[in-house]
C-alpha positions as CSV (number, residue, x, y, z in Angstrom):
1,X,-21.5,10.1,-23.7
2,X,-22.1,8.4,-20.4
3,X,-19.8,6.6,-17.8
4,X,-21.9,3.7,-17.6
5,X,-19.6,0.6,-16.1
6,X,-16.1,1.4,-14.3
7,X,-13.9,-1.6,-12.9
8,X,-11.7,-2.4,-9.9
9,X,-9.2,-5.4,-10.0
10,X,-10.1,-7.7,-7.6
11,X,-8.3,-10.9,-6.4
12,X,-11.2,-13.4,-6.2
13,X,-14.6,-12.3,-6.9
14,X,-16.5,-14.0,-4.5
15,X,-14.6,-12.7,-2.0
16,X,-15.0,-9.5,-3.5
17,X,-19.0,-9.8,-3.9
18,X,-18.9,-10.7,-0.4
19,X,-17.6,-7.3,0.8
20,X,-18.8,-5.4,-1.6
21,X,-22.4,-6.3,-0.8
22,X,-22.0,-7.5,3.0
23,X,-19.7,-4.8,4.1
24,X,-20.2,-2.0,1.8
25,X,-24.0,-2.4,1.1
26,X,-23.9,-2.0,-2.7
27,X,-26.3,-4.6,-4.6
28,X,-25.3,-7.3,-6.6
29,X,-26.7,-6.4,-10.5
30,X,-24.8,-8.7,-12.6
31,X,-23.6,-12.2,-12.4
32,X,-22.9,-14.1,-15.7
33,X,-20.6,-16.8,-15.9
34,X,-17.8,-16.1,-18.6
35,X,-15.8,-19.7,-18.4
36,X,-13.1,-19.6,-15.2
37,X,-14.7,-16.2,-14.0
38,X,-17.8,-14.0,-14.2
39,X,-19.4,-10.4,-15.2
40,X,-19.7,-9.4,-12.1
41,X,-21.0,-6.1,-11.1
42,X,-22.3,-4.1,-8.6
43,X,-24.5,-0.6,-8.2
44,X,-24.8,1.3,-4.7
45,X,-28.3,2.0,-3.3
46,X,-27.5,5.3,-3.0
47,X,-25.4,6.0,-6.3
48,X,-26.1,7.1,-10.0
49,X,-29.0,4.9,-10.9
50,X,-27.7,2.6,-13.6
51,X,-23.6,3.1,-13.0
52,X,-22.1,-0.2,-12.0
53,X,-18.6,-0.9,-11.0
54,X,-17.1,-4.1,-12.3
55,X,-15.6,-6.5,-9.8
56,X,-12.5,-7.7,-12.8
57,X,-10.6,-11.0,-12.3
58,X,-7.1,-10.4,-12.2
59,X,-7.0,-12.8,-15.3
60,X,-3.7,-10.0,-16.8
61,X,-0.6,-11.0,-15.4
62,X,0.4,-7.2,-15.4
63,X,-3.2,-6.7,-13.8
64,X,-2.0,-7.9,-10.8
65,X,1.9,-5.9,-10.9
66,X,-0.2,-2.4,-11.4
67,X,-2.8,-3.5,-8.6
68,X,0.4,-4.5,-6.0
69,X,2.5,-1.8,-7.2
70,X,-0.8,1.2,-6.1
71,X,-1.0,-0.8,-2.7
72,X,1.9,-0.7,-1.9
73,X,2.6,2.7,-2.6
74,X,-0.8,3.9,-0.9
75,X,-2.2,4.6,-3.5
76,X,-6.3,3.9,-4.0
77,X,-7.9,2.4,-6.8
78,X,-10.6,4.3,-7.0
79,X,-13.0,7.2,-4.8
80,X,-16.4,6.7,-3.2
81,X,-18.3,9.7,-2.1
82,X,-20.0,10.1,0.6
83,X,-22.3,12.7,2.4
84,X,-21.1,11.3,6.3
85,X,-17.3,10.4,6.5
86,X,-17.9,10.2,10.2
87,X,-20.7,8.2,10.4
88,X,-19.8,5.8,7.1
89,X,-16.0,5.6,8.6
90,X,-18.0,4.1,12.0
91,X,-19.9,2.3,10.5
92,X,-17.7,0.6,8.2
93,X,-14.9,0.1,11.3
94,X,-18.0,-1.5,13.5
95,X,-17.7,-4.0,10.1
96,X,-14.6,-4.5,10.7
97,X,-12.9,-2.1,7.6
98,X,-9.0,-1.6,8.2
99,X,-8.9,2.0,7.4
100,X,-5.1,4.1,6.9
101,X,-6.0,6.7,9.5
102,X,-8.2,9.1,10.5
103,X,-10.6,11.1,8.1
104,X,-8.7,14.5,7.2
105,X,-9.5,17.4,5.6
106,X,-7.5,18.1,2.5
107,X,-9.0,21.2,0.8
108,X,-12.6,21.1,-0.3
109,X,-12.5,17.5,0.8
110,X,-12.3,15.1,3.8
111,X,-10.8,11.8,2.9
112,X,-9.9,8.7,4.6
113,X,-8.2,5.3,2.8
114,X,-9.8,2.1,3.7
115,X,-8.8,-1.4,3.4
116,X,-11.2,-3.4,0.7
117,X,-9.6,-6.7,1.4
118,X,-9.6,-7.7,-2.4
119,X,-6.2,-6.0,-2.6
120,X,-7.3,-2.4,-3.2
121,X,-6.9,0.8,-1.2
122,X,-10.6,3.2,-1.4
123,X,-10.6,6.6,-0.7
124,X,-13.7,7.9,0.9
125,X,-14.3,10.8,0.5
126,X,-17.0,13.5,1.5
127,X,-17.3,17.2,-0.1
128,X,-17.3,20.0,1.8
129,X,-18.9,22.4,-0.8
């Protein structure tokens, strides 16, 4: 068994395809149109070859209460690793990321929230071990 495709409830996908690609560097794989919205997915250069993450309409009512209710409480969506918090966290600020403070060390980690602008919260995150 294989994660193959993970999601991430976004509030207007081209928006979302816009950051995701522009700001973040990941690379657009899919884009079929499915009526009012589209399969929309992308992969990141320097991921798992072959795992995508889905960039989901918020077509679920209740979609959008669970994605408000994680926001506001702080609370990310989902992780992104990284080998470089301190250079991804500058370059993604030289993009013009909102991040939630400073990259801290919690543990075997150092993690920092960041902004995506599609109405989630990411943690970055970069291993110590």
């Amino acid at each position: 068994m294989q994660i193959k495709l993970t999601s991430i409830p976004v509030q207007d996908q081209e928006h979302a395809l816009e950051f995701y690609t522009r700001t973040l560097g990941f690379v657009r794989q899919a884009d079929i149109p499915m009526g009012e919205y589209r399969w929309l997915t992308v992969m990141s250069p320097d991921g798992i070859d072959g795992v995508e993450l889905v960039l989901e309409p918020m077509a679920f009512p209740p979609a959008r209460v669970y994605q408000k209710a994680l926001f506001d409480a702080g609370i990310p969506a989902t992780a992104f690793i990284t080998r470089d918090i301190a250079a991804e966290t500058a370059r993604l600020k030289a993009a013009g990321v909102s991040f939630r403070s400073e990259p801290m060390t919690m543990g075997p980690i150092i993690a920092v929230v960041f902004d995506d602008t599609c109405g989630n919260l990411i943690n970055l995150v970069q291993p110590l071990m």
